[in-house]
N, CA, C and O atoms as CSV, one atom per row, in Angstrom:
chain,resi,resn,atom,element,x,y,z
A,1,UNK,N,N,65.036,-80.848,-170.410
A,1,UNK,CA,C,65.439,-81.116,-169.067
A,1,UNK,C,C,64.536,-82.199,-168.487
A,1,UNK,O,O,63.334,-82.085,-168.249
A,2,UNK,N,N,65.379,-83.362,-168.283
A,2,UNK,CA,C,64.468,-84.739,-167.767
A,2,UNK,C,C,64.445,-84.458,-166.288
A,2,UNK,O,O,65.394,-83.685,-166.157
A,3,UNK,N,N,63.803,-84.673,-164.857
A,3,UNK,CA,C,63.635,-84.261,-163.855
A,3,UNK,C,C,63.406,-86.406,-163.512
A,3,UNK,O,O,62.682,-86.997,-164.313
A,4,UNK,N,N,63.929,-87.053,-162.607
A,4,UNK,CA,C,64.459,-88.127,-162.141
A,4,UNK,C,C,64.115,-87.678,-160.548
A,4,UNK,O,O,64.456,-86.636,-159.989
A,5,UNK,N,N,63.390,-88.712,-160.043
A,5,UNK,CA,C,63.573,-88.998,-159.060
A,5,UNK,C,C,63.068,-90.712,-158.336
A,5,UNK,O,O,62.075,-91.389,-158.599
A,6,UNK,N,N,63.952,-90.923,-157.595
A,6,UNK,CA,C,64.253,-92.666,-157.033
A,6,UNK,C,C,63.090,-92.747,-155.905
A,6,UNK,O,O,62.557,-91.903,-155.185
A,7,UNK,N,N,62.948,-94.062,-156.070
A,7,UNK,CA,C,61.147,-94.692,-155.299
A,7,UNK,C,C,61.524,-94.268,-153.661
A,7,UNK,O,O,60.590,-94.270,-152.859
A,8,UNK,N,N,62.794,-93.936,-153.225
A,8,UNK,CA,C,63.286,-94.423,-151.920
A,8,UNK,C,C,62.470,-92.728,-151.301
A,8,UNK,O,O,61.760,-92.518,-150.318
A,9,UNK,N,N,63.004,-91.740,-152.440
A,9,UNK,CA,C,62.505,-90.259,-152.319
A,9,UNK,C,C,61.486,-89.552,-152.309
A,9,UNK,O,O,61.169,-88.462,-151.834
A,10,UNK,N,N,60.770,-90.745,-153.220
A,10,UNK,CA,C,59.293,-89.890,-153.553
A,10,UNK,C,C,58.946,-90.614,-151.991
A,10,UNK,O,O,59.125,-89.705,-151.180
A,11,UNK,N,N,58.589,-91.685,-151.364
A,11,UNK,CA,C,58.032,-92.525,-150.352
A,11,UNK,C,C,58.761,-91.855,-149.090
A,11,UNK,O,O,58.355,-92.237,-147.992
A,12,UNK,N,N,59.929,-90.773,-149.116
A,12,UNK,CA,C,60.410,-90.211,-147.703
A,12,UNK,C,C,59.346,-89.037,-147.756
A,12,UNK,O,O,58.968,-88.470,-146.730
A,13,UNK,N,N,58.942,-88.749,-148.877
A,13,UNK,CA,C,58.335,-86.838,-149.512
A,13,UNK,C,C,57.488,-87.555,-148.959
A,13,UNK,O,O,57.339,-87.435,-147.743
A,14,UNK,N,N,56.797,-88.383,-149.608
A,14,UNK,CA,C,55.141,-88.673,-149.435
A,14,UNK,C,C,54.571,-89.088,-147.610
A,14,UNK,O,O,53.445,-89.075,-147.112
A,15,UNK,N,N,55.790,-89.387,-147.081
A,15,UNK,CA,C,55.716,-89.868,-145.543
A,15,UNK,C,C,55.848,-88.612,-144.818
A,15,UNK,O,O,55.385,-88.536,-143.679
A,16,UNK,N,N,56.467,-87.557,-145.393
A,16,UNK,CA,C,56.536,-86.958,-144.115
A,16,UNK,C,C,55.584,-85.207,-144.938
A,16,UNK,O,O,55.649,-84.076,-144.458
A,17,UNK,N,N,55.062,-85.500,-145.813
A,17,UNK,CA,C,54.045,-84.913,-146.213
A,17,UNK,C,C,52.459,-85.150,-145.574
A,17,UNK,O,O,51.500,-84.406,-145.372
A,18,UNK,N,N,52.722,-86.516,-145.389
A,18,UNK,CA,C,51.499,-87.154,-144.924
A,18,UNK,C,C,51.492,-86.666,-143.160
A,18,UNK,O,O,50.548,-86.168,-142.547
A,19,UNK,N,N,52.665,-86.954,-142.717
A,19,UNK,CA,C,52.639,-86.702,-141.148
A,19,UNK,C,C,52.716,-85.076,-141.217
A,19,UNK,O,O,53.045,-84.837,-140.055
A,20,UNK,N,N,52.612,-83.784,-141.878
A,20,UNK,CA,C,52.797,-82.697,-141.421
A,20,UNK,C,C,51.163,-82.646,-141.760
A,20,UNK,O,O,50.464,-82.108,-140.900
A,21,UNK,N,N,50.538,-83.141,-142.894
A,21,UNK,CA,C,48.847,-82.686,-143.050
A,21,UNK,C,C,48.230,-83.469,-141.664
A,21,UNK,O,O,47.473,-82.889,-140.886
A,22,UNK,N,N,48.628,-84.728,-141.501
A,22,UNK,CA,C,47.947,-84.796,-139.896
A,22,UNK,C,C,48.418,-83.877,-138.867
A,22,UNK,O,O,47.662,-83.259,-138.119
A,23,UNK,N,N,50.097,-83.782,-138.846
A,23,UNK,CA,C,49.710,-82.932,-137.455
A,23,UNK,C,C,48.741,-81.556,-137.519
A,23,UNK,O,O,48.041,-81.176,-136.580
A,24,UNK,N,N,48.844,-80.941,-138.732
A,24,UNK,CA,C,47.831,-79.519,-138.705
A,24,UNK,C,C,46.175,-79.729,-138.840
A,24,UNK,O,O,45.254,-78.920,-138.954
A,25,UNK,N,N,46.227,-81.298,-138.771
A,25,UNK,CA,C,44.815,-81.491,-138.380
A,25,UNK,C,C,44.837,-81.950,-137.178
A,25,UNK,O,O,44.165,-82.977,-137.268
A,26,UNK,N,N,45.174,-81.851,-136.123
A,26,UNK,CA,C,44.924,-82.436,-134.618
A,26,UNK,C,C,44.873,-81.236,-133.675
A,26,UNK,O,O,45.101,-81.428,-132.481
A,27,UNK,N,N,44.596,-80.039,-134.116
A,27,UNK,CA,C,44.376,-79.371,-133.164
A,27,UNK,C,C,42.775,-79.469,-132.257
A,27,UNK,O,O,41.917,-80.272,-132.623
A,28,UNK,N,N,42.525,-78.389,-130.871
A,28,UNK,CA,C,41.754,-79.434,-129.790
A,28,UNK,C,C,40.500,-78.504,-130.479
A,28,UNK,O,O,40.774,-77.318,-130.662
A,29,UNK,N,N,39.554,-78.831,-130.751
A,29,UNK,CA,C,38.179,-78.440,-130.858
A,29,UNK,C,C,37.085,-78.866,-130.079
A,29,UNK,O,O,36.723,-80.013,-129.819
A,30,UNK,N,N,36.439,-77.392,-129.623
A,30,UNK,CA,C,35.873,-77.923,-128.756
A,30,UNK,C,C,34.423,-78.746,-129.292
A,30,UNK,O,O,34.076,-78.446,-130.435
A,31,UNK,N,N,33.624,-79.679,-128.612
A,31,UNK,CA,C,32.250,-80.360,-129.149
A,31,UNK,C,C,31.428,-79.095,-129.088
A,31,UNK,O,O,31.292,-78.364,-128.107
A,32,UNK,N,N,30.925,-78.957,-130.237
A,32,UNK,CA,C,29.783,-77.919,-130.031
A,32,UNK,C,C,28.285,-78.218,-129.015
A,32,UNK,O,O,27.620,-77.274,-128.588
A,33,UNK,N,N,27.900,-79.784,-128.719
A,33,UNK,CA,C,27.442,-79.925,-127.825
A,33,UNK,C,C,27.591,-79.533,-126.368
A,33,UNK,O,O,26.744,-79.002,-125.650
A,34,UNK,N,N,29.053,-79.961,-126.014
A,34,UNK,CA,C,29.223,-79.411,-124.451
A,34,UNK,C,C,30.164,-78.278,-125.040
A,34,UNK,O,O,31.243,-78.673,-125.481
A,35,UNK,N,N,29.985,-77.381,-125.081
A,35,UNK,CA,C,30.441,-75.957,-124.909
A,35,UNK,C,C,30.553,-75.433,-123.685
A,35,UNK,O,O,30.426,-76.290,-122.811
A,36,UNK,N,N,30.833,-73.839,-123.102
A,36,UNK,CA,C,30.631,-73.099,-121.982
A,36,UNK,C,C,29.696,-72.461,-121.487
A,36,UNK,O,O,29.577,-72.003,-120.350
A,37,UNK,N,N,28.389,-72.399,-123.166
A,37,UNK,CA,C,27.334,-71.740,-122.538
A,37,UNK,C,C,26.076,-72.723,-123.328
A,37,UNK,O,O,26.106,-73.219,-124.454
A,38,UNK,N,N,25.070,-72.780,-122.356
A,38,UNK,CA,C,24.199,-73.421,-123.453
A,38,UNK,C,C,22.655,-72.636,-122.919
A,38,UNK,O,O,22.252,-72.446,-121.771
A,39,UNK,N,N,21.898,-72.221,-124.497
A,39,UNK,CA,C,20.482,-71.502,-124.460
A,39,UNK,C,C,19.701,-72.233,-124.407
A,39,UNK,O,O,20.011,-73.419,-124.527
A,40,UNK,N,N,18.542,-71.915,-124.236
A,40,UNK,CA,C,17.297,-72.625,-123.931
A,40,UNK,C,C,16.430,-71.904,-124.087
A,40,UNK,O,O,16.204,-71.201,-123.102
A,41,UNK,N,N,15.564,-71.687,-125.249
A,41,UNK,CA,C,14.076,-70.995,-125.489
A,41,UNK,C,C,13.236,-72.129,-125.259
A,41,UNK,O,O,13.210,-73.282,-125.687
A,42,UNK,N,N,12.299,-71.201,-124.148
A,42,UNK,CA,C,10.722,-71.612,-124.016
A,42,UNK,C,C,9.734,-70.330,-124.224
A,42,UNK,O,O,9.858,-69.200,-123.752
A,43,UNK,N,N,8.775,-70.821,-125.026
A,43,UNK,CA,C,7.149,-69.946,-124.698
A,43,UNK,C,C,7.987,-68.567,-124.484
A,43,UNK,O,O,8.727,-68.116,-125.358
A,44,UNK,N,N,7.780,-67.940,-123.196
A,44,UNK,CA,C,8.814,-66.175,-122.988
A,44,UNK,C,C,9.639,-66.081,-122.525
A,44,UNK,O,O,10.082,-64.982,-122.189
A,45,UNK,N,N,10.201,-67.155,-122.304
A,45,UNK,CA,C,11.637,-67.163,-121.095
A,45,UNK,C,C,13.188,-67.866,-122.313
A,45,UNK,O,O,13.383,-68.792,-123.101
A,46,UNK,N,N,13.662,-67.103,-121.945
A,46,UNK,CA,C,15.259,-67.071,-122.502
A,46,UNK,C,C,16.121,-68.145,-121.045
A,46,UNK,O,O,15.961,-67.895,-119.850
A,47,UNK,N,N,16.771,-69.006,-121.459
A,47,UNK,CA,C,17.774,-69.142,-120.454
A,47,UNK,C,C,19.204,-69.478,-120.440
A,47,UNK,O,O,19.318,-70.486,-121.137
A,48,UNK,N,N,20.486,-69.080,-119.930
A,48,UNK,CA,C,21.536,-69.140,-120.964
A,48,UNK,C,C,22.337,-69.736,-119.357
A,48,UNK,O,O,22.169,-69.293,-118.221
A,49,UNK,N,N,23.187,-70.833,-119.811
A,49,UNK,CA,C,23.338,-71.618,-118.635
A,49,UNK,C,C,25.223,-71.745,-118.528
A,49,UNK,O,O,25.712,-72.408,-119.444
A,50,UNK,N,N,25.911,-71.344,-117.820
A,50,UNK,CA,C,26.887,-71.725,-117.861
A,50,UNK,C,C,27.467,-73.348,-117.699
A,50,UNK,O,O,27.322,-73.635,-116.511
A,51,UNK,N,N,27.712,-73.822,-118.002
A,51,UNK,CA,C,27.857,-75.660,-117.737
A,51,UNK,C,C,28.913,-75.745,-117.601
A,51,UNK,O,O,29.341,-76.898,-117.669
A,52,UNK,N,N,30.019,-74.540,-117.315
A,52,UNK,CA,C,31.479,-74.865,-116.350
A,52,UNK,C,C,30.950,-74.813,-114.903
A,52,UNK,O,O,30.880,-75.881,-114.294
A,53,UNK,N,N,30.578,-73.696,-114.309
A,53,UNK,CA,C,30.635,-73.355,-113.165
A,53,UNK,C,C,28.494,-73.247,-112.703
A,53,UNK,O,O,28.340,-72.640,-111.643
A,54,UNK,N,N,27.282,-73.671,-113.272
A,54,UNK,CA,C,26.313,-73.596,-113.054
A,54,UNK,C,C,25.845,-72.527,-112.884
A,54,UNK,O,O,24.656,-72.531,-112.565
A,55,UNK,N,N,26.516,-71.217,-113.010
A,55,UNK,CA,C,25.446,-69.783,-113.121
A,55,UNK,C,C,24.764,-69.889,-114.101
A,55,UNK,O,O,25.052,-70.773,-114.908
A,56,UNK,N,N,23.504,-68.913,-114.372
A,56,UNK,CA,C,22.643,-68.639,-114.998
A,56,UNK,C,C,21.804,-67.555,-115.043
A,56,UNK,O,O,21.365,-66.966,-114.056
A,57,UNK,N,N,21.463,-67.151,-116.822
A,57,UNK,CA,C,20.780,-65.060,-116.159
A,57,UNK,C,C,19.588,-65.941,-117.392
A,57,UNK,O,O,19.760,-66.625,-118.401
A,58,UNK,N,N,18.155,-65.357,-116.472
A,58,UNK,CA,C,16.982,-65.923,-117.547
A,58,UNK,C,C,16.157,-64.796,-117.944
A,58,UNK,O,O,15.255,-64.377,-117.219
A,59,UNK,N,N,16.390,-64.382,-118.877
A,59,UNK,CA,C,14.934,-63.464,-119.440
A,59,UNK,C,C,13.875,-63.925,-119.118
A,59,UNK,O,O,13.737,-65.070,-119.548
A,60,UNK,N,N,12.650,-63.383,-118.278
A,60,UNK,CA,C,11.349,-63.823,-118.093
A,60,UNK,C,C,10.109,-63.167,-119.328
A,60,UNK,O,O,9.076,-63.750,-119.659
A,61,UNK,N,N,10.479,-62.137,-119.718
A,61,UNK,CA,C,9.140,-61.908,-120.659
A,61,UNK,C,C,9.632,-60.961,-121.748
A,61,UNK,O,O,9.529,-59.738,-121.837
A,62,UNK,N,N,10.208,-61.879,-122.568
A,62,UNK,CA,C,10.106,-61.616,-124.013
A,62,UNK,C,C,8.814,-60.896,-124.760
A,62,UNK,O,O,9.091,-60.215,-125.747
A,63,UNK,N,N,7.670,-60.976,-124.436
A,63,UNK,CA,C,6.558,-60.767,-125.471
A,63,UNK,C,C,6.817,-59.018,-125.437
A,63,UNK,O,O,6.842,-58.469,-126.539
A,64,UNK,N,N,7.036,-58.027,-124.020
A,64,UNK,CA,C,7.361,-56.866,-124.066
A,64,UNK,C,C,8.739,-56.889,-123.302
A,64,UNK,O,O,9.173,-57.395,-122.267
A,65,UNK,N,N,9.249,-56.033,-124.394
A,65,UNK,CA,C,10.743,-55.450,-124.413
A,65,UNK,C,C,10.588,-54.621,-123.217
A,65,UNK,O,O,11.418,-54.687,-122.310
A,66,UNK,N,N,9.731,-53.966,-123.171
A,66,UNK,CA,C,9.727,-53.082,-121.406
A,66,UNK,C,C,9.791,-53.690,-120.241
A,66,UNK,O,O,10.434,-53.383,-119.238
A,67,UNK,N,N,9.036,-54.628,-120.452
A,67,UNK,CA,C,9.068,-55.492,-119.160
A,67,UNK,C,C,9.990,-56.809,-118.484
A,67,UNK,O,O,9.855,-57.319,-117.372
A,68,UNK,N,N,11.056,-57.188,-119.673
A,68,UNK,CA,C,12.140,-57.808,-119.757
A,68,UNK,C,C,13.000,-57.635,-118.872
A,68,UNK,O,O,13.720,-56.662,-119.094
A,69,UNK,N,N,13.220,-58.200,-117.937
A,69,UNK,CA,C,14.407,-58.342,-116.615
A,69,UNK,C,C,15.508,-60.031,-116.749
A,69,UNK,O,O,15.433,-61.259,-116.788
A,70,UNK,N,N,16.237,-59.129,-116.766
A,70,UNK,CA,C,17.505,-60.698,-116.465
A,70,UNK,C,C,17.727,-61.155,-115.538
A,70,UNK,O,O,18.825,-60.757,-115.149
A,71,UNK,N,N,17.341,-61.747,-114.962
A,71,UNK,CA,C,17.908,-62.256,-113.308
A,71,UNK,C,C,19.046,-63.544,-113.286
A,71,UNK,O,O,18.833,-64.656,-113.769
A,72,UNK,N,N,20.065,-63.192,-112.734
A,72,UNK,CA,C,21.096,-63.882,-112.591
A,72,UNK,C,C,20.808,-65.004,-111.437
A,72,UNK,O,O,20.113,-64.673,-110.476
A,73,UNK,N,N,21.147,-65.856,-111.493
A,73,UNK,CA,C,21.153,-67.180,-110.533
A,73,UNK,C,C,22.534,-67.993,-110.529
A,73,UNK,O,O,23.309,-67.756,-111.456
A,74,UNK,N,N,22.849,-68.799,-109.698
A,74,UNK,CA,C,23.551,-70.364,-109.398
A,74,UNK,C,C,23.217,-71.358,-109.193
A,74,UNK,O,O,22.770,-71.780,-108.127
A,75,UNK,N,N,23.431,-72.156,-110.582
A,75,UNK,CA,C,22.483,-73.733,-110.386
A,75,UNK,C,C,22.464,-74.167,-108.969
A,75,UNK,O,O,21.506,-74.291,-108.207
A,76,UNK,N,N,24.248,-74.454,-108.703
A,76,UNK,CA,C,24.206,-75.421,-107.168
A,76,UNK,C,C,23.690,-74.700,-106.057
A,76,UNK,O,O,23.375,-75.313,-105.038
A,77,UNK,N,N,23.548,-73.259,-106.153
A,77,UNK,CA,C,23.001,-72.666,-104.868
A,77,UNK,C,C,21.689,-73.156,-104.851
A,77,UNK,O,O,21.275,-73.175,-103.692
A,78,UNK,N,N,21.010,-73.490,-105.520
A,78,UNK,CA,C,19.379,-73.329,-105.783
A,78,UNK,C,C,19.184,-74.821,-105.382
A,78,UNK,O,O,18.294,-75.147,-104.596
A,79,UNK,N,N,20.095,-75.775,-105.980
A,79,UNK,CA,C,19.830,-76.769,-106.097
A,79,UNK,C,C,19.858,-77.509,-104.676
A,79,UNK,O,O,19.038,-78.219,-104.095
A,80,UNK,N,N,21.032,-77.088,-104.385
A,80,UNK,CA,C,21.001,-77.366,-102.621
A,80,UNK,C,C,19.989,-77.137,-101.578
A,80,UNK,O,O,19.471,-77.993,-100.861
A,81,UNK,N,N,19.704,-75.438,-101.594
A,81,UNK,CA,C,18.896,-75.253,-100.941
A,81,UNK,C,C,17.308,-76.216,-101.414
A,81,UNK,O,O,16.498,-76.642,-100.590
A,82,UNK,N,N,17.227,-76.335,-102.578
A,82,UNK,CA,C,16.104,-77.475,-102.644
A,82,UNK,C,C,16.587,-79.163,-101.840
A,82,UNK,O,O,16.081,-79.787,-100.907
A,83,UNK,N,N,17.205,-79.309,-102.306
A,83,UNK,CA,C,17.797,-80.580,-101.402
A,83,UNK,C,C,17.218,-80.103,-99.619
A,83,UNK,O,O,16.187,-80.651,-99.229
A,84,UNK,N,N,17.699,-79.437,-98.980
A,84,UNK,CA,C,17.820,-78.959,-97.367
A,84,UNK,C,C,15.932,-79.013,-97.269
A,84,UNK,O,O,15.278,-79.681,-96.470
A,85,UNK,N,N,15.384,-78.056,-98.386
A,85,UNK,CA,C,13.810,-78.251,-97.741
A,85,UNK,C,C,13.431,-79.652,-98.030
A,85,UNK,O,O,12.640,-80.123,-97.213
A,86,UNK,N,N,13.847,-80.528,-99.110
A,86,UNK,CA,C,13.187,-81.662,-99.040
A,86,UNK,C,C,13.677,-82.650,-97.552
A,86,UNK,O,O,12.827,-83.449,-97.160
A,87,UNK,N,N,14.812,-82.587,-96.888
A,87,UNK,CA,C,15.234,-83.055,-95.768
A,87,UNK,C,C,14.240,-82.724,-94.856
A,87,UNK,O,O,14.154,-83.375,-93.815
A,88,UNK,N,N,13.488,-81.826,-95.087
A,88,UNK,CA,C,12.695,-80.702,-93.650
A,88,UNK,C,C,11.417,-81.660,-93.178
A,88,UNK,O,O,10.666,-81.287,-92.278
């Protein structure tokens, strides 16, 4: 059994073979650089930053697990009110 096929067929296969492996490569990924959350280790402090909306919760003292508190914050709240005292 000889199996035949014409240049016009293989070049329609090979074209629209080619356009289905790109489209299943174009889906949206996000940059692992700007993501939704980004960490920050220093020395004992943890800080984990939202970079949609500027909240933020920082571990202050890592060295004891007992004494470890999260405190939640808002970049722009903080940031403002620093702005207003430097106006003062």
């Amino acid at each position: 059994m000889k199996i035949t096929i014409d240049v016009k067929s293989l070049l329609i296969g090979l074209a629209v073979a080619s356009i289905a492996f790109l489209a299943m490569g174009t889906k949206y990924q996000a940059d692992p650089e700007n993501g939704k959350f980004k960490t920050e280790m220093r020395d004992n402090v943890v800080i984990i930053l939202n970079t949609q909306n500027g909240d933020f919760i920082v571990a202050t003292d890592l060295l004891d697990i007992r004494l470890n508190r999260w405190k939640k914050g808002a970049f722009y709240q903080i940031f403002e009110m620093q702005k207003e005292e430097k106006r003062r």
